[in-house]
C-alpha positions in Angstrom: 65.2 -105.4 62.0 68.1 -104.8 64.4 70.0 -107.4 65.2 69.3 -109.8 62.3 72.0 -111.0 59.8 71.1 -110.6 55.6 71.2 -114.4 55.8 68.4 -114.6 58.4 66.8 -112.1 56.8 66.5 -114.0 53.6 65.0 -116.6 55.5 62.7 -115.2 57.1 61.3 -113.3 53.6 61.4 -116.6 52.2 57.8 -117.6 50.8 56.5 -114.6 52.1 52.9 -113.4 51.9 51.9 -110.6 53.9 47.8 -111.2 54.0 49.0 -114.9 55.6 51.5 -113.0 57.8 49.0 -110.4 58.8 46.3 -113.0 60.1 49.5 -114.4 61.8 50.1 -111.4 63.9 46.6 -109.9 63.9 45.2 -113.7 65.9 47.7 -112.7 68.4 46.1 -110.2 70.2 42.6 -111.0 68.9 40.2 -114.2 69.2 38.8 -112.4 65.8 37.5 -114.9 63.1 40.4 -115.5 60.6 38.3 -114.4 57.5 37.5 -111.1 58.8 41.0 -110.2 59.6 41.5 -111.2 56.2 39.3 -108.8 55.0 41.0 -105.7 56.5 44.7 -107.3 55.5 43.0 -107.0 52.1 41.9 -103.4 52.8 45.2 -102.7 53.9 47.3 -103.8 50.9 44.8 -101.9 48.2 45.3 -99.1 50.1 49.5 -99.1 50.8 50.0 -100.2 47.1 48.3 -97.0 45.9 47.8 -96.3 42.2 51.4 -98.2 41.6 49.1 -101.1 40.3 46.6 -101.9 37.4 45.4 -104.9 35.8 45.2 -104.1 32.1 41.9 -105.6 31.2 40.3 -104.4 28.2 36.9 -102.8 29.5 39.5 -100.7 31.9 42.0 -99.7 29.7 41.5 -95.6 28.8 43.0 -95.4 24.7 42.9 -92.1 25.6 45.1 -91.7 28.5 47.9 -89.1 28.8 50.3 -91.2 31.2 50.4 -95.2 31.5 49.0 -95.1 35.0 46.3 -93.3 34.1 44.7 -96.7 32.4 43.4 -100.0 33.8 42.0 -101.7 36.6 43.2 -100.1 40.0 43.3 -102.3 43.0 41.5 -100.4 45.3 38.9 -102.0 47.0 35.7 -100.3 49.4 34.9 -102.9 52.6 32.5 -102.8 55.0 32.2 -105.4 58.2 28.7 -106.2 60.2 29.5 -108.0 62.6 27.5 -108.3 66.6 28.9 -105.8 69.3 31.6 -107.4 71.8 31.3 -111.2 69.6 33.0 -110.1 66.5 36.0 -108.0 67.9 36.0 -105.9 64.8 36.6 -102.7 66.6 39.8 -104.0 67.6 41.2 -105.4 64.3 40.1 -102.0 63.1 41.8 -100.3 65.6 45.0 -102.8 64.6 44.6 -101.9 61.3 44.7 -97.6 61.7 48.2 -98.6 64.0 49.5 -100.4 60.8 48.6 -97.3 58.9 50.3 -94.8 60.9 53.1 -96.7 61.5 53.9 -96.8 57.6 52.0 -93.6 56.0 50.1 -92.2 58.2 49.6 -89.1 55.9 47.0 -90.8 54.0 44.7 -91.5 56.7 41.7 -89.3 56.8 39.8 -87.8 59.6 36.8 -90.2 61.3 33.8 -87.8 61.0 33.7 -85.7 57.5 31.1 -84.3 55.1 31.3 -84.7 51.9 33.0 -81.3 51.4 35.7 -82.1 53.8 36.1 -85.2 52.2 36.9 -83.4 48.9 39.6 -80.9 50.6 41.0 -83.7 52.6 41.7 -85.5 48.5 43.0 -82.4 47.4 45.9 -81.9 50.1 46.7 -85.8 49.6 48.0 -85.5 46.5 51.2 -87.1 45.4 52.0 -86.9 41.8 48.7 -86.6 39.6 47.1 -88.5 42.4 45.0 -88.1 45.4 45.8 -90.8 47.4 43.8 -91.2 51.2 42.0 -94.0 52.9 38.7 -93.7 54.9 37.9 -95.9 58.2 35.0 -95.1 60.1 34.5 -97.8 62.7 30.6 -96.7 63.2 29.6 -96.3 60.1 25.7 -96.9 61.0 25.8 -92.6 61.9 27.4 -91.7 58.4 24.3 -93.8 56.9 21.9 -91.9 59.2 23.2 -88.5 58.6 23.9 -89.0 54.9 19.8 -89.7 55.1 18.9 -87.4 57.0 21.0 -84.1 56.5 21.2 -82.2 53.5 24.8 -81.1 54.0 25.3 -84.9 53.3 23.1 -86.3 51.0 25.5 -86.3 48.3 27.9 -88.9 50.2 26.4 -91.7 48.4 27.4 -90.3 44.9 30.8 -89.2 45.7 32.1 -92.7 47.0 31.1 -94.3 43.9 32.6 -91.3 42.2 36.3 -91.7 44.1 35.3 -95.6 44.0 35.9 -95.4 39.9 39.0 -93.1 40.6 37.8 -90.4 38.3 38.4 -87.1 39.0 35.7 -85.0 39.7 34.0 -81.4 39.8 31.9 -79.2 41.5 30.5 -75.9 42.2 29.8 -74.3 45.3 28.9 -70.4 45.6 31.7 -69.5 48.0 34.6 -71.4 46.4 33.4 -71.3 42.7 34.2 -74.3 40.7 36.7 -76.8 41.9 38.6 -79.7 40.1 40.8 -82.6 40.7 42.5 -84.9 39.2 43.0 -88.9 39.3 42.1 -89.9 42.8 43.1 -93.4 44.4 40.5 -94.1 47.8 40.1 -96.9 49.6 37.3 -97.5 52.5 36.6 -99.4 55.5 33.6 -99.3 57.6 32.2 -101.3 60.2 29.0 -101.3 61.8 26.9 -103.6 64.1 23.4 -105.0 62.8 21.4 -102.1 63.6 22.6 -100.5 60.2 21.0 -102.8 58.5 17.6 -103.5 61.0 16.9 -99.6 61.2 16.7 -100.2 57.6 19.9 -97.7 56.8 21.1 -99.8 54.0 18.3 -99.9 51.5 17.0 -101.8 48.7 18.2 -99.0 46.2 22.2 -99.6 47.8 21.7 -102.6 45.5 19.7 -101.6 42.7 21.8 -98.4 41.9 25.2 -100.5 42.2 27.0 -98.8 45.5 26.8 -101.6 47.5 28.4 -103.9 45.0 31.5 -102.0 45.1 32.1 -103.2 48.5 33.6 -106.6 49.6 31.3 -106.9 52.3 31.9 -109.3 55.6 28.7 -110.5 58.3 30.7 -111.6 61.0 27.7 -113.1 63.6 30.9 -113.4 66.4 34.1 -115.0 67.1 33.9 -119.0 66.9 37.3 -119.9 68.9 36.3 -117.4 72.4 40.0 -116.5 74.1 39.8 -115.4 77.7 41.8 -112.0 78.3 45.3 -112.3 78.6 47.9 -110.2 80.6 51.5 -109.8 79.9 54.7 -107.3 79.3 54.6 -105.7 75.6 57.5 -106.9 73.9 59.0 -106.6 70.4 57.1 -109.0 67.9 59.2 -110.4 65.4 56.8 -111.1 63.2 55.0 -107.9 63.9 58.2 -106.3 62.3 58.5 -108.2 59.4 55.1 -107.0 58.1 56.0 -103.5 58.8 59.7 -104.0 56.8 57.9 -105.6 53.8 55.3 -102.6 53.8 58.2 -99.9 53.8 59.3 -101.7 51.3 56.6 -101.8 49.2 55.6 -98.3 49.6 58.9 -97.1 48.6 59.0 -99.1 44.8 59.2 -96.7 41.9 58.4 -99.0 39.3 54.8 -99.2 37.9 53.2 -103.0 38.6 51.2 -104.2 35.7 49.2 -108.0 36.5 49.2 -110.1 33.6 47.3 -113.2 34.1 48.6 -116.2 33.0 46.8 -118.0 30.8 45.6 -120.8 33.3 44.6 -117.7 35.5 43.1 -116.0 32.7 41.3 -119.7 31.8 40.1 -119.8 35.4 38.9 -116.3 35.5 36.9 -117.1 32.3 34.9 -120.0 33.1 34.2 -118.4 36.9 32.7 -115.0 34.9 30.9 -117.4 32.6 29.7 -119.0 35.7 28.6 -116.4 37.6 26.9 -114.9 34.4 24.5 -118.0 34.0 23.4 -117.7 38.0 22.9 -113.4 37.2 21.1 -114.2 34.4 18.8 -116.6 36.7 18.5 -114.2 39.7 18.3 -110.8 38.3 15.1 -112.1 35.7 12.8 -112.7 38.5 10.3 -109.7 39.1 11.4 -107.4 41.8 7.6 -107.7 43.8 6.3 -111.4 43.2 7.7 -112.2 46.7 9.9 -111.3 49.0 11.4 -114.4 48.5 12.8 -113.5 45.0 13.1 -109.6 45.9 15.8 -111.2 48.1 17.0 -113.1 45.6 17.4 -110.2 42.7 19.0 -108.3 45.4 21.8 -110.7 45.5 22.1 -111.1 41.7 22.7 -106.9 41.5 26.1 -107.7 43.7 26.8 -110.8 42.4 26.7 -108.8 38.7 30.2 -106.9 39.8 31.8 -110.7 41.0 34.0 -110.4 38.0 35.6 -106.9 38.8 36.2 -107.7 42.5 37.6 -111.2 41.5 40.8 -109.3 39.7 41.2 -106.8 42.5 41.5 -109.5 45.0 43.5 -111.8 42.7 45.7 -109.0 42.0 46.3 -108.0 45.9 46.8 -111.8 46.6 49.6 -112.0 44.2 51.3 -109.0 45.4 50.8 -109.9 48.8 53.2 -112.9 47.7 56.2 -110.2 46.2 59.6 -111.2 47.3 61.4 -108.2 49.8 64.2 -109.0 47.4 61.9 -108.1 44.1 60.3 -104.8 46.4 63.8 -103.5 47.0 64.8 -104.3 43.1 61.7 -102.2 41.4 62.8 -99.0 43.9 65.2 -98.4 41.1 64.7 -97.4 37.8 68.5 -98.5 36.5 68.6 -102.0 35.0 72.2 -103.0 33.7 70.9 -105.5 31.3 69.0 -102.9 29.3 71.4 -100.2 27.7 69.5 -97.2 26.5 70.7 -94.5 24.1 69.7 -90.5 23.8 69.0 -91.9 20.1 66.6 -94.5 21.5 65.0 -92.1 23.5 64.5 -89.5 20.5 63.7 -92.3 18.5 60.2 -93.8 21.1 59.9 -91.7 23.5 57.7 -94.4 25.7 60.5 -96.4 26.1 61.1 -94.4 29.7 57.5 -95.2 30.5 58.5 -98.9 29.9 61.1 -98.9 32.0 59.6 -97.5 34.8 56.8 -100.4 34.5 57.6 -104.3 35.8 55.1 -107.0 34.8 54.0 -109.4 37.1 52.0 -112.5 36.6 48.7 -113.1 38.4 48.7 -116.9 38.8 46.2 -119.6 39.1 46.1 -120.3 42.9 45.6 -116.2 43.1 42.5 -116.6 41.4 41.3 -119.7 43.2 42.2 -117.9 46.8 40.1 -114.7 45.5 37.4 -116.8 44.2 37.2 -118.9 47.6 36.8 -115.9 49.6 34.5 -114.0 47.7 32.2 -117.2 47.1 32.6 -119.0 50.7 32.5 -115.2 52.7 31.7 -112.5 50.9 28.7 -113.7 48.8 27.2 -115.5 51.6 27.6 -112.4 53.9 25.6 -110.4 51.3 23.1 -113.0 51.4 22.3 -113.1 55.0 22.6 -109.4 55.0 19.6 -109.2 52.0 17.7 -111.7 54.2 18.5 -109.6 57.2 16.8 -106.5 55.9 14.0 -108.0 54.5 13.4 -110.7 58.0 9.6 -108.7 58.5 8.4 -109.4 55.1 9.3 -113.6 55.3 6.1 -113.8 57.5 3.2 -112.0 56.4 1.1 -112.8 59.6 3.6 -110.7 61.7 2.9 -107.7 59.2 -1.1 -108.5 59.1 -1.0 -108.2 63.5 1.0 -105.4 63.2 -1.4 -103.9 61.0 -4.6 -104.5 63.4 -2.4 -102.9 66.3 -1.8 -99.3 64.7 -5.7 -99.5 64.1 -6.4 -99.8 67.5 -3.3 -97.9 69.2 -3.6 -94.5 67.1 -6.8 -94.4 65.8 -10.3 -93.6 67.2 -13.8 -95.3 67.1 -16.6 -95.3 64.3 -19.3 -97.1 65.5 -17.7 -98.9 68.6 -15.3 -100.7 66.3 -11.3 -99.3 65.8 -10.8 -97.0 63.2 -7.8 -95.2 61.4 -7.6 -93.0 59.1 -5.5 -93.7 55.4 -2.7 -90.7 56.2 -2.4 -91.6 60.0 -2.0 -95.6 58.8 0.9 -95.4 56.3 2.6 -93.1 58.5 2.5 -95.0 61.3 3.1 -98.2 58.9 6.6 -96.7 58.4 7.3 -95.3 61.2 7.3 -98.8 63.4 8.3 -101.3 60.5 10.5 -99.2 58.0 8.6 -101.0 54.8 7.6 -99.1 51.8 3.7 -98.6 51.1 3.5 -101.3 48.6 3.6 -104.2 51.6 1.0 -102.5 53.3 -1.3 -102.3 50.6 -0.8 -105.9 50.6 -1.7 -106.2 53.5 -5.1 -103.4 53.5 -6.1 -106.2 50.4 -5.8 -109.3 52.3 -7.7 -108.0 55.3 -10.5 -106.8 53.0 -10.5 -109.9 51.1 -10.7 -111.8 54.6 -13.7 -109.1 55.6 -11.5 -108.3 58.3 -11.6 -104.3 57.5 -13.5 -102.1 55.6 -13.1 -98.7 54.3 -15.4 -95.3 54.3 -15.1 -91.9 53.7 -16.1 -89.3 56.5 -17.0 -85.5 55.5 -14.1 -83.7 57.8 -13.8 -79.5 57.8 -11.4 -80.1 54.5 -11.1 -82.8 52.5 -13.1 -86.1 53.3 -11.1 -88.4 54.7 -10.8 -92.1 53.8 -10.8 -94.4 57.4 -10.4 -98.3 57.7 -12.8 -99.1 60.2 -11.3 -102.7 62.2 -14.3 -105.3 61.8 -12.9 -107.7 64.3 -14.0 -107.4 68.1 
């Protein structure tokens, strides 16, 4: 920062807390919602504070590990923002956000458009120490979901985010490169998309079920609540802007390990919120998947809810570093502490002790919990929900599916005895084709309308097999 004493310097790092400081700058050039800039602040810090972090809680910790930072909760976080094309803006905070990264380590950020072979090369050149460290934005994401379900070349995309999600290393075989393995890997994602991914049915039932989306911290934005009109004016040098960019050096450049501790009014908090959360789980995920599409929706949300806990620390954890001191930043880029004298003897003697030196504890506190908590249960679970109702909207009224029914019959089939006529192959492709639901809803539906006398089925002699048509009753 040119031109600014230490002493003005101090004060302006006083109390500082870069997630606040980024929605600062960010709402500058952007009538964006607050709580989705947020989000991708959140994004950011996961991915600038790398694998330098870890929240020692027990089901995380690895007895087995070699090196300490090879244990423990990582920070890194997966995000993905629906929000309504030209109302939500989130193209541009995106595009703000890629700016950030380049501006501070742009050698982490990965290609747009990759399959997931290039996604594994791309790892493997990004490594820095035992790690692979490299962050992923794709702004459309809606055409990685299409291609990862249509193409073969990329049906193994799903698997291999939750794969670098857990930060395991993985392997694989290919005949032209033989077997190839890597080691720890630290990812971080951010995707975007409008609603279509989620009307054209790209995100699926199974996203929940199998636990991928629950990884994400996930963001419906419907569009911007405080409209600006477009402003012109001179670029100039932002301050504040600068600030951000300072502490983020900063940070990047610590050689000290983090470890969060909570305290024990954060770890008291984080307790009775899991026990919480546990009770409502328990409530949601016991209902049968198919009584209604009512309580489908509902177990739906109780698979994401069931990984609350694990995305509560994360976010606690990036809160409270977001609130490091430039002061403590620039202290843990050294390794030399004068009030701790260490001997050759010492060394010879525990040989971890240079592992505990290169480690600095810091405490996650209780307002770090309650501002995770308050995000995840005031946007994020919300979000999730309208999303869930979003991809289920056709099956909340049953007379829509019923008329939609009647109209295949009479569009694309023929006549047996003057009345409309389909036959059973030709119906439940068509079914699927025009309303993306799975067999069992039109079966539903083929029941009702039999029930009602409505339609009636026979079987027809045909050159192969006989065929089974529903014959339309109604004029």
């Amino acid at each position: 920062m040119a031109g600014t004493s230490n002493n003005e310097k101090s004060n302006v790092f006083k109390d500082f807390d870069f997630i606040k400081a980024w929605i600062k700058v960010i709402s500058q050039y952007t009538d964006a919602n607050p709580e989705l800039i947020e989000a991708t602040g959140l994004y950011l810090l996961s991915t600038l504070i790398g694998h330098k972090a870890w929240i020692n809680s027990v089901p995380d910790i690895n007895p087995f590990a070699e090196k300490p930072e090879e244990t423990g909760l990582k920070l890194n976080i997966y995000t993905l923002i629906i929000g309504r094309t030209a109302r939500s803006r989130k193209s541009t905070v995106i595009k703000k956000v890629e700016e950030f990264i380049k501006r501070v380590k742009p050698e982490i950020l990965m290609p747009r458009l990759m399959t997931p072979e290039a996604l594994k090369d791309e790892l493997e050149i990004r490594k820095e120490g035992s790690y692979s460290w490299g962050t992923w934005i794709v702004d459309e994401v809606a055409e990685l979901y299409e291609l990862a379900r249509k193409k073969d070349y990329m049906a193994s995309m799903q698997s291999l985010l939750q794969i670098l999600y857990d930060g395991a290393g993985y392997s694989a075989s290919t005949i032209t490169r033989g077997k190839v393995l890597t080691g720890k890997v630290y990812f971080t994602f951010l995707g975007a998309s409008t609603e279509i991914l989620v009307l054209n049915k790209l995100i699926r039932d199974e996203d929940f079920v199998h636990g991928f989306l629950g990884r994400f911290i996930i963001i419906y934005d419907k569009g911007t609540r405080n409209r600006r009109p477009r402003r012109f004016e001179t670029p100039k040098r932002d301050p504040m802007a600068m600030e951000i960019v300072e502490w983020a050096l900063n940070l990047l450049s610590i050689k000290k390990f983090i470890i969060l501790q909570p305290t024990p009014e954060a770890e008291e908090l984080i307790n009775e919120i899991e026990s919480k959360n546990d009770e409502e789980i328990s409530k949601l995920t016991n209902l049968y998947l198919f009584i209604s599409p009512e309580t489908k929706m509902k177990y739906l949300l109780g698979l994401y809810c069931s990984r609350l806990t694990t995305n509560l620390l994360k976010l606690a954890g990036l809160y409270r570093i977001s609130r490091l001191a430039l002061e403590d930043l620039k202290r843990m880029q050294s390794l030399d502490d004068p009030n701790i004298k260490i001997t050759v003897d010492d060394i010879l003697e525990n040989p971890s002790i240079l592992d505990e030196l290169r480690q600095e504890i810091i405490f996650i506190e209780k307002q770090d919990v309650e501002r995770a908590w308050k995000f995840l249960s005031k946007i994020v679970v919300p979000s999730v929900e309208e999303i869930v109702k979003l991809m289920h909207a056709e099956t909340l009224n049953f007379e829509i599916q019923v008329s939609t029914v009647k109209v295949i019959i009479k569009k694309y089939g023929t006549e047996i005895d003057g009345y409309p006529a389909i036959d059973r192959t030709t119906l439940y492709k068509k079914w699927f084709n025009v309303t993306k639901l799975p067999s069992e809803y039109l079966e539903k539906v083929l029941k009702h309308l039999r029930a009602e006398g409505s339609i009636r089925e026979i079987t027809r002699k045909t050159s192969g097999r006989p065929k089974t048509f529903y014959v339309l009753k109604e004029e």
